[in-house]
N, C-alpha and C positions, 0 to 999 in steps of 0.2 A: 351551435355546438353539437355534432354528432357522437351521440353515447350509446351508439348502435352496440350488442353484444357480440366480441366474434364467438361465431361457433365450430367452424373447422379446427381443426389443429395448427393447419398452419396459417389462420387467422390469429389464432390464441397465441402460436409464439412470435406471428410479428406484430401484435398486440402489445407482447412481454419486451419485445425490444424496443418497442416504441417508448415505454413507458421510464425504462433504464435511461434511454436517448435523451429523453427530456426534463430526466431526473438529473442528470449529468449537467444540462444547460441551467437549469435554476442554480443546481453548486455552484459553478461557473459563474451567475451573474449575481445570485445574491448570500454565496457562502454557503460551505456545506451545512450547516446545522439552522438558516435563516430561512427556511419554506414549512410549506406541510404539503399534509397530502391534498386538502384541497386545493390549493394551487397547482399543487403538481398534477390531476384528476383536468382541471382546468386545461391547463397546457400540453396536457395528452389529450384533451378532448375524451376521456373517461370517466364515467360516473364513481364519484369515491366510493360509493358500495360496491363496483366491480373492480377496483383496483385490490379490493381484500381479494379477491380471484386469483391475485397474482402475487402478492406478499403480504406478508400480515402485519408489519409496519412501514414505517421512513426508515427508520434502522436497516430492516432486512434487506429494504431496498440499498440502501448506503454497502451492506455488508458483501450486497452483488456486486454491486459495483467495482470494490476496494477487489474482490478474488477477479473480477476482467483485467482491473491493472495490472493486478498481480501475474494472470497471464501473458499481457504484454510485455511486463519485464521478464519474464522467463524465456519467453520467444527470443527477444533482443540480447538477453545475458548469452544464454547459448550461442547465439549469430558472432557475438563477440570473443568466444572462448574456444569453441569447436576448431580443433585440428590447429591448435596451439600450442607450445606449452609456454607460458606466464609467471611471473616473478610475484612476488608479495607485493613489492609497489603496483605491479601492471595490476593485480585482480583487485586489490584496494582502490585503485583508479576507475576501474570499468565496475565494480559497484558503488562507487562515489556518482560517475556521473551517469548511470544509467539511472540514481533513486534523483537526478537535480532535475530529468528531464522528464520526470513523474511529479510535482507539487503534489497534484489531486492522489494521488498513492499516498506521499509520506502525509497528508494531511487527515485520510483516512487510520490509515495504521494508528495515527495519535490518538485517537479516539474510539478503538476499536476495543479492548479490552476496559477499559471507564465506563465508556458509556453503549456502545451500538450492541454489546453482546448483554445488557441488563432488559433489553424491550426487544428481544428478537425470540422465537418460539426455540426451545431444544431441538427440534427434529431439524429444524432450518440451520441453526446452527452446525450441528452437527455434519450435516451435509457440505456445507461451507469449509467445514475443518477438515474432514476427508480429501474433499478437493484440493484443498490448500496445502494436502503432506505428500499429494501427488508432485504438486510444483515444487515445496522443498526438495524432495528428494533428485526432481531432475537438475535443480541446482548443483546440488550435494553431486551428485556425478559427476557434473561439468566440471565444476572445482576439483575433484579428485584426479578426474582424467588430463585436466590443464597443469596442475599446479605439481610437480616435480616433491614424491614424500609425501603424499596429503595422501590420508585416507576418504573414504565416503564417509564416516564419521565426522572430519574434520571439518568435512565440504559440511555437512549439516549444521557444525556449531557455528562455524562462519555466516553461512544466508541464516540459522538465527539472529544470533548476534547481533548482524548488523542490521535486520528488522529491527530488535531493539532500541539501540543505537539510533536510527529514525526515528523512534516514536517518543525517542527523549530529546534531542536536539532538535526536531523541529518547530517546536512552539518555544523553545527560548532562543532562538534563528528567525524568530518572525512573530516578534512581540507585538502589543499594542503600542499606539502611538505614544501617549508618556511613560513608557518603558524607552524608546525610539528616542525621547528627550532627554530623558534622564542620562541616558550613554554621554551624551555631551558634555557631562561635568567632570570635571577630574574627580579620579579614585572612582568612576564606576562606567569607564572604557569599555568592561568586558564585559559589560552588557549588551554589546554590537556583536555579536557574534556573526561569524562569516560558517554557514552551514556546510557549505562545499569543506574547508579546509580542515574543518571540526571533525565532520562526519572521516573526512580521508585520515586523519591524524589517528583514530578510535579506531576505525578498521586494523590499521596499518601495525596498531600498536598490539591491538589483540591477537591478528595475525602471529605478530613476533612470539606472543608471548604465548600462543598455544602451542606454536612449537617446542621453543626453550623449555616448555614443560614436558614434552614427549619425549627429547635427547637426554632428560634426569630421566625418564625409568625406565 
């Protein structure tokens, strides 16, 4: 196992991506919150005292991760939006399935205010947050400039909103298994919840209704 130290810079950040890269395949095979850093230090082939080099938890690590999604769906929502203009059903659609083809996102997001922001350092965070109002806000544009009457305010309450909206409906969209069982009995169906239709139904409805509240004043 090589736990050689880089020392270059750009040893150090393809060190830091390594590290991300591998952190990513453990979520992947054994769930995001089922590793540690030893194992992860392991399969980065990094000595766990040198991985504090590079973040100073699993959280912070998880926290990096969740703001690259996060820039993937921003990349993608724009690709989607740009030199549009989009109905309420369309941009409720194209945020429905741009968060169905991120799991590792909305799984993230569920646990990001609970648990990853209580064991991650303030300055780390903070950084994270910064970044992340960079992405709202290019949301918030897109939405403003696609959607016909939408302010950049609006576009803002919207990519929150429907952040939220994720971070609730995913873990009752993808229970444990005798949750999974129990749906089978009558009188507790709606314990099957379909997340795609959920999550489009909550957008869709919030959308309406921050308008109808702008046309009152």
């Amino acid at each position: 196992m090589d736990f050689k130290r880089a020392r270059k810079d750009e040893q150090k950040a393809a060190r830091r991506e390594n590290i991300l890269k591998m952190a990513k395949e453990l979520c992947s095979q054994k769930g995001v919150m089922n590793w540690s850093l030893n194992e992860l230090g392991k399969h980065a082939a990094v000595n766990k005292s040198n991985l504090y080099r590079y973040f100073g938890s699993r959280e912070e690590i998880l926290m990096t991760l969740m703001h690259e999604e996060m820039c993937l769906f921003v990349d993608n929502f724009q690709n989607n939006v740009s030199q549009r203009t989009v109905s309420i059903e369309d941009l409720s659609k194209i945020i429905t399935d741009q968060y169905c083809e991120q799991p590792f996102l909305c799984e993230l997001l569920c646990i990001s205010a609970s648990f990853l922001e209580h064991n991650t350092h303030l300055e780390a965070i903070k950084k994270i947050k910064l970044q992340g109002l960079v992405l709202y806000e290019r949301v918030a544009t897109n939405i403003a400039e696609a959607m016909n009457g939408s302010s950049k305010e609006d576009g803002q309450k919207i990519a929150f909103t429907s952040a939220l909206l994720v971070s609730g409906l995913w873990p009752m969209a993808s229970p444990s298994n005798p949750i999974r069982e129990l749906s089978q009995f009558e009188g507790l169906e709606w314990l099957n919840l379909s997340f795609r239709d959920e999550l489009f139904d909550a957008i869709y409805t919030y959308i309406i209704g921050l308008q109808a509240k702008k046309s009152r004043l």
